[in-house]
C-alpha positions in Angstrom: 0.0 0.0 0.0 0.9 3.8 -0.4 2.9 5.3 2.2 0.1 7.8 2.0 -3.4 7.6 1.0 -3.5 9.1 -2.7 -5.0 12.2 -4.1 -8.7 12.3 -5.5 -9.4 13.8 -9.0 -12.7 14.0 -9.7 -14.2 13.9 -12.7 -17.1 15.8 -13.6 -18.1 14.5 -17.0 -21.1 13.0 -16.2 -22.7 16.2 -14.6 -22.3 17.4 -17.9 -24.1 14.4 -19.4 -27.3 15.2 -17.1 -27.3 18.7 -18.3 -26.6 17.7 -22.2 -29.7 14.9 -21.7 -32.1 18.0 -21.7 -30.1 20.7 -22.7 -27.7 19.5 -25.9 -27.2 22.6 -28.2 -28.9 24.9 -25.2 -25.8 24.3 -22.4 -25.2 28.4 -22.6 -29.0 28.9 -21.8 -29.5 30.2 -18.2 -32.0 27.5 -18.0 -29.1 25.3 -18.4 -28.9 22.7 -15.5 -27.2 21.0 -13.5 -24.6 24.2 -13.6 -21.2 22.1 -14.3 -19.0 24.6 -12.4 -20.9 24.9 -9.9 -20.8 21.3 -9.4 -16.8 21.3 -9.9 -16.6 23.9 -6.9 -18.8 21.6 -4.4 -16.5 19.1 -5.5 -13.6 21.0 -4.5 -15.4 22.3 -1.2 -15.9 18.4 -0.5 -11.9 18.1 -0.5 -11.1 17.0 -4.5 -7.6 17.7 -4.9 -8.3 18.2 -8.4 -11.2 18.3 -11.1 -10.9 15.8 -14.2 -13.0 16.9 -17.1 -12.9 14.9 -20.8 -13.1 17.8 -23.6 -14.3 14.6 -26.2 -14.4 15.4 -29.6 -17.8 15.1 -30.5 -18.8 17.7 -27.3 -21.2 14.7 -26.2 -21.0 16.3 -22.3 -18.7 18.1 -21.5 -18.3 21.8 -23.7 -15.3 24.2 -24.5 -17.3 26.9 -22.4 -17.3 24.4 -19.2 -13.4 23.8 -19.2 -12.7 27.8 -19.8 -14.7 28.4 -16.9 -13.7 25.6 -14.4 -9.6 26.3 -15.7 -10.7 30.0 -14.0 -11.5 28.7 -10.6 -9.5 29.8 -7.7 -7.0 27.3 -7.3 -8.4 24.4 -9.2 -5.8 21.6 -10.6 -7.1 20.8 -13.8 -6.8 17.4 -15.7 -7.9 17.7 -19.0 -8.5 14.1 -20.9 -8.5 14.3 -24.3 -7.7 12.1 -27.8 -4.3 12.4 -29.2 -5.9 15.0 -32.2 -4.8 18.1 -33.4 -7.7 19.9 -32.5 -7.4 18.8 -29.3 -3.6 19.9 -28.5 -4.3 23.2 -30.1 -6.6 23.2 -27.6 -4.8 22.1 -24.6 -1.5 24.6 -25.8 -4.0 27.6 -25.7 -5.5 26.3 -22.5 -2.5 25.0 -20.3 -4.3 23.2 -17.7 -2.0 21.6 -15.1 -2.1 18.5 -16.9 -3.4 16.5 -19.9 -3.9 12.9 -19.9 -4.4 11.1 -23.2 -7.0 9.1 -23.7 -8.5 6.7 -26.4 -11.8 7.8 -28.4 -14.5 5.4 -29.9 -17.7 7.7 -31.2 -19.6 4.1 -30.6 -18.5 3.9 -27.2 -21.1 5.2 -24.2 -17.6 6.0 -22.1 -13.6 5.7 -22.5 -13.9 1.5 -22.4 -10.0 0.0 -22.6 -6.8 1.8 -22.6 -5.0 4.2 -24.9 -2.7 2.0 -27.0 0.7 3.6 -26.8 2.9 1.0 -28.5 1.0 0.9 -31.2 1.5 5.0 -31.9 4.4 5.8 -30.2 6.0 8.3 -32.6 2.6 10.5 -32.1 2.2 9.7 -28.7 5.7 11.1 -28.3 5.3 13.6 -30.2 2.3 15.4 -28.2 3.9 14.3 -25.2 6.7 16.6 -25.9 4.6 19.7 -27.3 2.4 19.5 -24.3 5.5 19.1 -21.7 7.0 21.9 -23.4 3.9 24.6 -22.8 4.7 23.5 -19.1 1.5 20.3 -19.0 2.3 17.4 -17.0 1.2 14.8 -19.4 -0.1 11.2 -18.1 -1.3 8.2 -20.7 -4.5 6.2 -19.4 -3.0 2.9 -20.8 -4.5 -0.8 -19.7 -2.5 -2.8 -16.8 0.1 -4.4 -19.4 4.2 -4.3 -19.5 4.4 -3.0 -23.1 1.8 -0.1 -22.8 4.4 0.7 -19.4 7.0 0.6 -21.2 5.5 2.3 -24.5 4.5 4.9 -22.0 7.9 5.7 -21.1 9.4 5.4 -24.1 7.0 8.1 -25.2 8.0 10.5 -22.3 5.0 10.7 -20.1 5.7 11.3 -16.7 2.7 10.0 -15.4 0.7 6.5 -16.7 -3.3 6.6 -15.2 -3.8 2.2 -15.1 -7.0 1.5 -16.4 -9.2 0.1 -13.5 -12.2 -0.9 -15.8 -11.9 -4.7 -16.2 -11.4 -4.6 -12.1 -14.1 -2.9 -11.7 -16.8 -4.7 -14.3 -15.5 -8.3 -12.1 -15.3 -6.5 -8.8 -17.8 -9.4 -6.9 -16.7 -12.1 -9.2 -13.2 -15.1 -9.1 -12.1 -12.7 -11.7 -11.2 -9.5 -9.8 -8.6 -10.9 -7.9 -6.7 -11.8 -10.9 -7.6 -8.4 -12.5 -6.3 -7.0 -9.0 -3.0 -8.9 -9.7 -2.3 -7.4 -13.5 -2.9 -3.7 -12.1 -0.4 -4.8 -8.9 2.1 -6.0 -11.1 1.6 -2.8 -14.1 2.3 -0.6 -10.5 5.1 -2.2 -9.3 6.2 -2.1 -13.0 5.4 1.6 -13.6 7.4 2.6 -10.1 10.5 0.6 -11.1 10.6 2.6 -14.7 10.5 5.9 -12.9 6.4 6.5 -13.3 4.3 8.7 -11.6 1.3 5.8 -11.3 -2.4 7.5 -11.0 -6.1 5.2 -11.3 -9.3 5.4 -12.8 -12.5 3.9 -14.1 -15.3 2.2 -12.4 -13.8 2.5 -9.4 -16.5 3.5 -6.6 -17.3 3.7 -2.8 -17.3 -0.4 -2.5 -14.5 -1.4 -4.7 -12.2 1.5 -3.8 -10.8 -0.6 -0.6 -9.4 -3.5 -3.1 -7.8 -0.1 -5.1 -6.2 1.0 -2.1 -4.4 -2.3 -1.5 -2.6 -1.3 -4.9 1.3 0.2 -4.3 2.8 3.3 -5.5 -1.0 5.1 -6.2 -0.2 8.9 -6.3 -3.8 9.9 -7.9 -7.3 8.5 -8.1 -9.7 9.6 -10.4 -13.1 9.1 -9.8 -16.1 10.4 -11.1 -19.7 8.5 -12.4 -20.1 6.8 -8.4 -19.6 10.6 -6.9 -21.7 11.8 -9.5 -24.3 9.5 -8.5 -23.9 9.4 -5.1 -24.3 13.4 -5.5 -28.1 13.0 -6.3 -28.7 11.5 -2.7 -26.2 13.6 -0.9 -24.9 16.4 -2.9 -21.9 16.6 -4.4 -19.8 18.5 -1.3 -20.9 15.7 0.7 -20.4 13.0 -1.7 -17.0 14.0 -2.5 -16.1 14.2 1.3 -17.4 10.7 1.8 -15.0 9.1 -0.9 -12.1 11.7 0.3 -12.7 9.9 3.9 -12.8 6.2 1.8 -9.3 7.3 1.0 -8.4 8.1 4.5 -7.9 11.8 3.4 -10.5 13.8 4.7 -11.3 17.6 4.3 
């Protein structure tokens, strides 16, 4: 286990989505709800040490105007997912969030499902990896718990790899999550050993996050649908709080 519980990035996508479901090509309006920063700063009032927003390119949730105006919070640490696209690093080189983490982008999928692969694009993977590190981004690569996307990801430059938690989290309850528990202990221990910043995310929620936390070298979770959801019982303040205590970090 870490030597100290890890950070918690939420992500705020899916508020987004609830908006878009009645709002989509309206999110200006001042009808517009849920307000998206509004949610991001109860998030950070419930303790997030960051907020995590995917810019996608087809603007299914979240929009350009919602990352503008949660990059101009007070204090906020943004993590900006996005594709490896063009568009998308002329974007983030304007913006300059704190950091970028690329992700892979299916317009079929309902969200990111499966890992960015790295080895198999490494010369543009490096190459936006340097262009970003250069405007001063901390770059990170969500890749799947595997020793060649590791290693792709250092060969490529990032500082930081975010380990896919999805497969862990779709057998949490079943024989399979302990061996899915196993792949993401040994693509840690890996990551570490090659110099990596090592950061979490997907599916991971208020149950499964103890099995997470058994996990070495975790600097950063990022969490977002099960606070979302948990946010309609509780709000999101006190539904960020709760997994901040989960983490043994509280606010």
């Amino acid at each position: 286990m870490a030597s100290r519980p890890p950070l918690l990035g939420v992500n705020i996508d899916h508020a987004a989505t609830l908006r878009q479901a009645r709002y989509r090509g309206a999110h200006l309006s001042a009808h517009a709800e849920p307000d998206v920063t509004a949610f991001a700063r109860e998030a950070l009032a419930g303790g997030a040490d960051g907020i995590t927003l995917h810019l996608r390119e087809d603007r299914r949730h979240v929009q350009d105007a919602d990352v503008l105006a949660i990059a101009a919070l007070p204090g906020v640490r943004l993590n900006l997912e996005m594709a490896c696209a063009a568009p998308m690093i002329e974007f983030a080189l304007r913006l300059r969030p704190a950091a970028v983490c690329l992700v892979p982008e299916s317009r079929e999928e309902v969200t990111t499902e499966g890992g960015l692969d790295v080895a198999g694009q490494l010369d543009r993977v490096r190459a936006t990896t340097r262009a970003l590190a250069a405007a001063g981004i901390e770059v990170s690569l969500f890749v799947g718990p595997d020793a060649p996307q590791v290693e792709a990801a250092v060969a490529a430059g990032a500082p930081v790899v975010e380990l896919h938690t999805g497969a862990f989290a779709n057998a949490w309850k079943s024989p399979a999550a302990e061996t899915e528990l196993a792949r993401l202990r040994a693509a840690c221990e890996l990551a570490a050993r090659r110099g990596l910043v090592v950061n979490a995310g997907h599916g991971i929620n208020y149950d499964n996050i103890r099995a997470v936390l058994t996990l070495p070298h975790l600097h950063e979770l990022n969490i977002g649908h099960s606070i979302v959801s948990r946010a309609l019982f509780v709000g999101a303040r006190a539904a960020v709080a709760e997994m901040k205590a989960c983490l043994g970090r509280t606010a």
